[in-house]
N, C-alpha and C positions, 0 to 999 in steps of 0.2 A: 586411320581417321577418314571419314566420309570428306571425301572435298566440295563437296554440296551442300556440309550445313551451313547454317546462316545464310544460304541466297534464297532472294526473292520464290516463291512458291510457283512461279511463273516457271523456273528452269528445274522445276523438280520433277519433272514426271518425263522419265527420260523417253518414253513413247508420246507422249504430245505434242515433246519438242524435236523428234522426227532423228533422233539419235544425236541430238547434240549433247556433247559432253563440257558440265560447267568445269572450273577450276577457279574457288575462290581464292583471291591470294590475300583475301586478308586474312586466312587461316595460313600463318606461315610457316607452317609445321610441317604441315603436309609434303609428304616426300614417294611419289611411288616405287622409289626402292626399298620403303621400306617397310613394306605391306605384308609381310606374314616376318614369322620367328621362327628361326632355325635353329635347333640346341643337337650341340656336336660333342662327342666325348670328350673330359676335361683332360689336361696334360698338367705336368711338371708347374708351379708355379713360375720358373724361371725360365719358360719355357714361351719366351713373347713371339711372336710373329715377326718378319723382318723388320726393319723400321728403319728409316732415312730422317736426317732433322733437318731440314733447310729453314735454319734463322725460326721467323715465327712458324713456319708450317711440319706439318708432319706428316709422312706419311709411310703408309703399313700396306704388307703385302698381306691380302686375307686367303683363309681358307680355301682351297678351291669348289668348298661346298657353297660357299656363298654367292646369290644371285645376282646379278644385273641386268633390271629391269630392260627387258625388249633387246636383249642379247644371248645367242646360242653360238654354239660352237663347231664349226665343219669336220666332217674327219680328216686326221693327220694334224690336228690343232687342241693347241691344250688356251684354257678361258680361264681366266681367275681376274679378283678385284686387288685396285689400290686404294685403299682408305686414306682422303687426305682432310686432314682436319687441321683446320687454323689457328694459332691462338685468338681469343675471344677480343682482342685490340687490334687486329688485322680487319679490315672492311673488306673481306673477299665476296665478289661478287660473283663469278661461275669461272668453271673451267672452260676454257675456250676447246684446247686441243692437248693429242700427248702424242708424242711418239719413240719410238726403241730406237735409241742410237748401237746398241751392243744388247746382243745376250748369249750367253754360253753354257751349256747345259755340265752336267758331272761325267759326260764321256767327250766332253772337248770339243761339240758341236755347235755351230753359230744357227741360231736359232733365229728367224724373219717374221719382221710385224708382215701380214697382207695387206693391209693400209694404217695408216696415221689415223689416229682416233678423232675426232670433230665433236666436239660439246655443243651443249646451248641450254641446257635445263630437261627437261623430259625428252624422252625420247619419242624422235618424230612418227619415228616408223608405227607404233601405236599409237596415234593418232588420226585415223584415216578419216574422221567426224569430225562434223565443225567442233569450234572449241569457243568456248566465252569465257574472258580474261573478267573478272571481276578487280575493280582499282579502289584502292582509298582514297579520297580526296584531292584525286586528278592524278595519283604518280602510279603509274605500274611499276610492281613491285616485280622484285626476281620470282619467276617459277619453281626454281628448285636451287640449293647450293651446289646439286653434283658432287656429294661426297663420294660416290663411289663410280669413281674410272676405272670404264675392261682394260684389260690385256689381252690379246689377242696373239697367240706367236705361232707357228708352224716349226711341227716337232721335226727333229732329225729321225732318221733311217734306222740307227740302236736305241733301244729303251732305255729311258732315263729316270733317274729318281727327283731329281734337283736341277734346276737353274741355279746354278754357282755364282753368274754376275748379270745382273741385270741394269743397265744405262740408258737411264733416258729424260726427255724434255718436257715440263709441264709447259704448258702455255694458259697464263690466267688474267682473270681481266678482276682487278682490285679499283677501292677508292682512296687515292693520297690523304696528307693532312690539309686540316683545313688551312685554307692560304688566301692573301685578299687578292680578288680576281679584279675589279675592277671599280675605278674613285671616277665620281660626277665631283667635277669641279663647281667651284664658285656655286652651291647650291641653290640660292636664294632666287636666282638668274636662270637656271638652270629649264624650265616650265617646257616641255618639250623637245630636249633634248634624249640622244640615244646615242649608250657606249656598249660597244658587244666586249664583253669579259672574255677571256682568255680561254676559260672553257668551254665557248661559246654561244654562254646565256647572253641575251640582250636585256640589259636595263633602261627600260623608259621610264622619264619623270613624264608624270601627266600631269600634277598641277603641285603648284608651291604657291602658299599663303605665310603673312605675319601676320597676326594682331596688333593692337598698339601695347599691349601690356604684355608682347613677347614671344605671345604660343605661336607655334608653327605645327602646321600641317603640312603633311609629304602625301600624295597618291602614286605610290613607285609599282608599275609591274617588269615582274621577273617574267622573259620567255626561254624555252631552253628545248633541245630536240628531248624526245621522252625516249630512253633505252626500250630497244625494241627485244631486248634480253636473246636475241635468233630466234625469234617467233617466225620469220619468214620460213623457215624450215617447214613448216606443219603441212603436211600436203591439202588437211582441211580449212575449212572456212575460220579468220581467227574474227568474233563479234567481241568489241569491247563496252561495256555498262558501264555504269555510273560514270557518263563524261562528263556531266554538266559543270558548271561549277556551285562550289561547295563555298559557305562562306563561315565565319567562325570568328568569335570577337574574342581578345586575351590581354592581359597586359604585358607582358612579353615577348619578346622579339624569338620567333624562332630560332632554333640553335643549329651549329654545325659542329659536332665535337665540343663543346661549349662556349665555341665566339658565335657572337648574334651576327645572320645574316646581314643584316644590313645595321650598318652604325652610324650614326649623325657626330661630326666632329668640329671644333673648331681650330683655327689655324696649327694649335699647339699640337694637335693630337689628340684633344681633351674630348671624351664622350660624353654627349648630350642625355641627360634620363628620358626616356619614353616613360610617356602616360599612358596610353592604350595600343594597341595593334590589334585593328580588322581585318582578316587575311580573308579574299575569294582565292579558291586554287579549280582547275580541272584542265582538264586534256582534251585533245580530238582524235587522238590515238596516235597524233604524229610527233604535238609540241604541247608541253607542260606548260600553262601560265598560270601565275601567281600576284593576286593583283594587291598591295598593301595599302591601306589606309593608317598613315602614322601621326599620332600624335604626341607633340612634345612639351612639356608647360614650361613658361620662363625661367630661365636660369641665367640672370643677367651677370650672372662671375665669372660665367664661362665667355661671355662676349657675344658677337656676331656666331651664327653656322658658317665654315665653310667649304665642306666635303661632306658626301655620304659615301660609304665604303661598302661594299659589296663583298661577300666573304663565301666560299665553299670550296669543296672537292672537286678536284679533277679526276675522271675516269683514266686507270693507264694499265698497260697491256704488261705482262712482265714473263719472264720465262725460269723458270726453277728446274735445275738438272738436276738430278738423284740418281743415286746410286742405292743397288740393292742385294743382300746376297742371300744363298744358302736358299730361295724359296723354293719347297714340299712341289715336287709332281704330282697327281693321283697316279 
């Protein structure tokens, strides 16, 4: 897939723009590993690849025909991929790192990573040109899922046909379930107040109205640091677009896993209906802000307001050992 379609005509002409290289991530498809097809001789149907099952994740030793993007292999080194796929309820956001705790080839040899692998989405080292992050709606999205992490191992002295046992540690960085991060008390009162959530969004009220016949308006902005996904890695220039903010009217509360953002309750715990939400969102490439204009019509059976609830994901770091055997040498 062209990582170029849909942007601006401005970045399409990769000599005018003096070798910068776009990468739109609202094409979220797009994967540079996996940019050509490689068709291998079929086997046995019964005949699968390694596989390790950790909980929701999986993960396969591939071919050693199979590529990894902006990765080659020294001599006295054998290079193959681990295919780790998620199940589709997992929020996996990238592989941070891997590395070999154990491996032992089929003539009894301990076999050495040269270094611990280090993730981040694309691979730096081709990218020696500036790069333009293209965003939706102020959130920079992941660059890549990293489905396929190298191996990297340094052969023993006899020729071997197999790694008999292979050990080692993912390190990946997921989004939790949704959980409420943070309650503005006594809302009514509230006109300028600021509580930093747990995850370390700040929620500011900027203005709280009643009418006499009940309605309430909320102007709540959400700030929060924008995942820099290890963009720092790139040795080139990273230019990001579309920072502005973006504004967009809906009657529904955006969702996290399906609890709304933000909720208006009263004492009971009883949720308030919204009538409309006008969301501004955009970035400066550092911090996300999301600025909400909310409106709520009377609901006098619910009572007074007096909480709004703040609701998302926490980012968290996690580590998956695997174990793997029997995987093919060339």
């Amino acid at each position: 897939m062209d990582p170029s379609a849909g942007v601006d005509n401005r970045f399409n002409d990769r000599a005018q723009r003096g070798g910068t290289r776009v990468i739109d991530l609202r094409h979220s498809s797009y994967n540079p590993t996996e940019s050509r097809l490689v068709l291998t001789d079929g086997g046995p149907a019964d005949s699968a690849p390694p596989t390790f099952h950790a909980g929701a994740l999986r993960i396969r030793a591939l071919p050693s025909i199979t590529s990894v993007s902006g990765q080659t292999k020294n001599d006295g080194e054998t290079l193959f991929a681990l295919d780790v796929t998620p199940e589709p309820g997992l929020l996996w956001q990238t592989v941070l790192g891997m590395r070999i705790d154990r491996a032992i080839d089929d003539r009894g040899q301990h076999l050495t990573q040269p270094a611990a692998f280090v993730g981040g989405g694309i691979n730096p080292q081709s990218l020696q040109e500036d790069v333009v992050i293209i965003v939706e709606d102020g959130t920079i999205l992941p660059v890549n899922d990293l489905r396929l992490v190298p191996v990297r191992l340094k052969l023993g002295k006899a020729s071997a046909k197999q790694v008999k046992e292979l050990k080692g540690t993912l390190t990946a960085q997921v989004l939790g379930v949704p959980e409420r991060l943070a309650t503005v008390e006594s809302i009514l009162k509230s006109a300028g107040q600021v509580v930093k959530a747990a995850d370390g969004t700040t929620v500011r009220v900027m203005a709280v109205t009643q009418q006499d016949d009940g309605e309430i308006s909320l102007r709540v902005e959400l700030q929060s640091r924008t995942p820099d996904m290890n963009l720092g890695r790139f040795p080139g220039r990273i230019i990001r677009v579309n920072r502005g903010m973006r504004a967009r009217t809906q009657r529904e509360m955006p969702t996290e896993g399906g609890e709304p953002i933000l909720t208006l309750q009263n004492t009971k715990g009883e949720a308030f209906r919204l009538d409309q939400c006008a969301l501004d969102s955009g970035t400066d490439g550092i911090r996300t802000t999301k600025l909400f204009n909310l409106t709520f019509p009377p609901q006098k059976n619910l009572g007074e307001p007096a909480k709004l609830i703040f609701t998302g994901r926490r980012l968290a770091v996690v580590e998956v050992p695997f174990v793997l055997k029997d995987i093919p040498l060339p």
